[in-house]
C-alpha positions in Angstrom: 5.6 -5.1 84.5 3.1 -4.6 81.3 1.3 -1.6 81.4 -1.9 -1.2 79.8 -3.3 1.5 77.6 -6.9 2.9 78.1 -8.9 4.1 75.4 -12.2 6.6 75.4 -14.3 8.5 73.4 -14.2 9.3 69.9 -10.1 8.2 69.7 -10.5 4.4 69.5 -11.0 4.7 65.9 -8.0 7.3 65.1 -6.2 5.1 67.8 -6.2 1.5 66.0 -6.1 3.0 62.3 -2.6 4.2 63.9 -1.8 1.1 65.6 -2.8 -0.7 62.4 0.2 1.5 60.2 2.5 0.9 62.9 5.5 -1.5 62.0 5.1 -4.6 63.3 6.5 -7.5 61.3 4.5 -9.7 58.9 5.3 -13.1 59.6 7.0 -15.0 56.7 4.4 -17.1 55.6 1.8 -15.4 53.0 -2.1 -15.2 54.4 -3.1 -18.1 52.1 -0.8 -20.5 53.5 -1.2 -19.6 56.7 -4.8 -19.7 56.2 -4.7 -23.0 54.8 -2.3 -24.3 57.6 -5.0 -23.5 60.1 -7.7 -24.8 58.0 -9.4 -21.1 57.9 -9.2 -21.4 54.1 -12.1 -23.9 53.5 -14.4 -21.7 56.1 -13.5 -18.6 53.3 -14.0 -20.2 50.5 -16.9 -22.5 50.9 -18.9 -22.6 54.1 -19.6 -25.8 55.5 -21.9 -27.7 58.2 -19.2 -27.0 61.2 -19.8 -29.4 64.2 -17.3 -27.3 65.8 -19.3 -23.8 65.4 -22.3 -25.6 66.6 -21.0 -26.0 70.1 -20.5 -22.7 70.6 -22.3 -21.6 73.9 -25.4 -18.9 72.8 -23.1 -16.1 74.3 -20.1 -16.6 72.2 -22.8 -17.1 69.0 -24.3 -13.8 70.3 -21.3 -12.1 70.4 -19.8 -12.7 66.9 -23.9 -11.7 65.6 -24.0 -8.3 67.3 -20.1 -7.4 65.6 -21.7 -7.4 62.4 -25.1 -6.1 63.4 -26.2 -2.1 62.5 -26.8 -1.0 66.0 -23.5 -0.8 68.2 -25.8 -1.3 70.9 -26.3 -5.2 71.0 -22.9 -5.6 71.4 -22.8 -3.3 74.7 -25.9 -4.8 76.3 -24.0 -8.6 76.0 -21.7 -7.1 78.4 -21.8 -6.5 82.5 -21.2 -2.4 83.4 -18.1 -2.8 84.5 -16.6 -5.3 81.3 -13.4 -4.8 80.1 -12.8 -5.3 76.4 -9.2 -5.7 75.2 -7.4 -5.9 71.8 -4.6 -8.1 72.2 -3.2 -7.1 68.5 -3.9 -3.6 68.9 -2.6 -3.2 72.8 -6.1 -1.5 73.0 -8.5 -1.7 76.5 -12.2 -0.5 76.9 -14.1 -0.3 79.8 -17.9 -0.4 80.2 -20.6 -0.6 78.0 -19.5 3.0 76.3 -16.6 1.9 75.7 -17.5 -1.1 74.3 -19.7 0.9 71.8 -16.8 3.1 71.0 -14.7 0.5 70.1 -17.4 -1.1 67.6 -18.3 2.2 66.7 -14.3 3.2 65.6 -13.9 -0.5 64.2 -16.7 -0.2 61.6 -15.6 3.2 61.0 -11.9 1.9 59.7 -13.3 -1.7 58.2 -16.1 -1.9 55.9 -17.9 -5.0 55.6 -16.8 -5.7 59.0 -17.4 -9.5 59.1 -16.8 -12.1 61.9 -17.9 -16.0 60.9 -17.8 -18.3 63.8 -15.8 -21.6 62.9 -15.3 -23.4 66.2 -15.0 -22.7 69.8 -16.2 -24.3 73.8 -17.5 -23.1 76.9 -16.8 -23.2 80.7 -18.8 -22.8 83.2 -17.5 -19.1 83.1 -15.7 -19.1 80.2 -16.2 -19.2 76.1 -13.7 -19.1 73.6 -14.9 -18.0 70.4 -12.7 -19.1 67.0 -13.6 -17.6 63.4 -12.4 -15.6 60.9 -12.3 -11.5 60.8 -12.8 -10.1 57.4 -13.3 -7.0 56.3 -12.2 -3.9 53.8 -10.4 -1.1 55.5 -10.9 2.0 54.4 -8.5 2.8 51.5 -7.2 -0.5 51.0 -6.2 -2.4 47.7 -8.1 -5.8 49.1 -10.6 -7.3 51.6 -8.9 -9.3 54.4 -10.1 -12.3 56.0 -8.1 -13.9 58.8 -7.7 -16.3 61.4 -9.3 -15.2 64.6 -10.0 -16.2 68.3 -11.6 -15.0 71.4 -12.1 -15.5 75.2 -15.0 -14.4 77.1 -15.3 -14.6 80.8 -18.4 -14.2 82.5 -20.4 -13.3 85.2 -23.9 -14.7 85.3 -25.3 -14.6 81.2 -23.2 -11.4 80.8 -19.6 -11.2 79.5 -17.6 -9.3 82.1 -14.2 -9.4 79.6 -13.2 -10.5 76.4 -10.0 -10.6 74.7 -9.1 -10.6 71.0 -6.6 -12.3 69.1 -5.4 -12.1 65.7 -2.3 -11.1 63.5 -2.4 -7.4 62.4 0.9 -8.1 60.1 -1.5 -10.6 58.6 -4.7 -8.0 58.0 -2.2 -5.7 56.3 -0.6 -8.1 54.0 -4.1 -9.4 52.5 -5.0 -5.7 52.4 -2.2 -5.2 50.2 -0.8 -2.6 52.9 2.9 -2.5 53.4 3.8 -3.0 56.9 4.7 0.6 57.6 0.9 2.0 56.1 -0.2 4.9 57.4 -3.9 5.9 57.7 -5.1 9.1 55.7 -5.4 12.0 57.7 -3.0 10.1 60.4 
């Protein structure tokens, strides 16, 4: 049985800059060609009219806004009181609205020029999925990273009540110019 790890208060940024320099294995492909395989590439390099990010329901386009927005709090308010917010990459869960803003809060903290362009994605009834690419600078770091990202949001009503994250974390470290094994300062 999976067990899940619960996150609060001013540790979810120390708590994925560790996760971040843990070990896991980049995969053997470099970011550009694994970009390019998944056609993220051409949404990097040269934005485009994207039928695909059009038909994105208003939550998901909401969503990806408020990550890059100032105030930690539009991200919060898309969610119910009782959302769950979970990292698949970094093994992390948040609960609530606070938690939600600490997790946005610590992200920005590690990543500068925290950046999230929407590229594709569909809706449910109670469902969106959200596809893009993540880019940022971490803190520290040789290079910016930009890399192939997805999301699920489930609702309830026009609020998310969870979302979960997916992306490669070998893969942010790589274009970062990281080595697999990188250890935050101060960490």
């Amino acid at each position: 049985m999976r067990t899940r790890t619960f996150i609060s208060g001013l540790t979810a940024a120390a708590a994925m800059a560790a996760f971040l320099a843990g070990t896991a294995a980049s995969s053997a492909a470099s970011p550009r060609e694994q970009a390019a395989q998944t056609g993220t590439q051409q949404a990097v390099d040269r934005p485009q009219k994207n039928e695909k990010r059009d038909q994105v329901p208003a939550i998901g386009r909401r969503w990806a806004a408020a990550w890059v927005t100032t105030d930690t709090r539009d991200l919060a308010r898309l969610y119910t009181r009782d959302a769950v917010y979970t990292d698949r990459a970094l093994n992390l869960v948040f609960r609530g609205r606070e938690g939600v803003t600490e997790w946005e809060t610590g992200s920005h903290q590690l990543i500068d020029d925290f950046g999230f362009e929407v590229t594709g994605g569909f809706g449910g009834r109670d469902e969106v999925v959200v596809e893009g690419v993540f880019s940022g600078h971490i803190v520290g770091a040789p290079r910016p990273f930009a890399v192939p990202a997805v999301t699920v949001l489930r609702l309830r009503g026009n609020l998310i009540e969870s979302s979960n994250d997916y992306y490669n974390r070998g893969e942010i470290l790589s274009d970062s110019g990281l080595p697999a094994d990188w250890t935050p300062t101060g960490n």
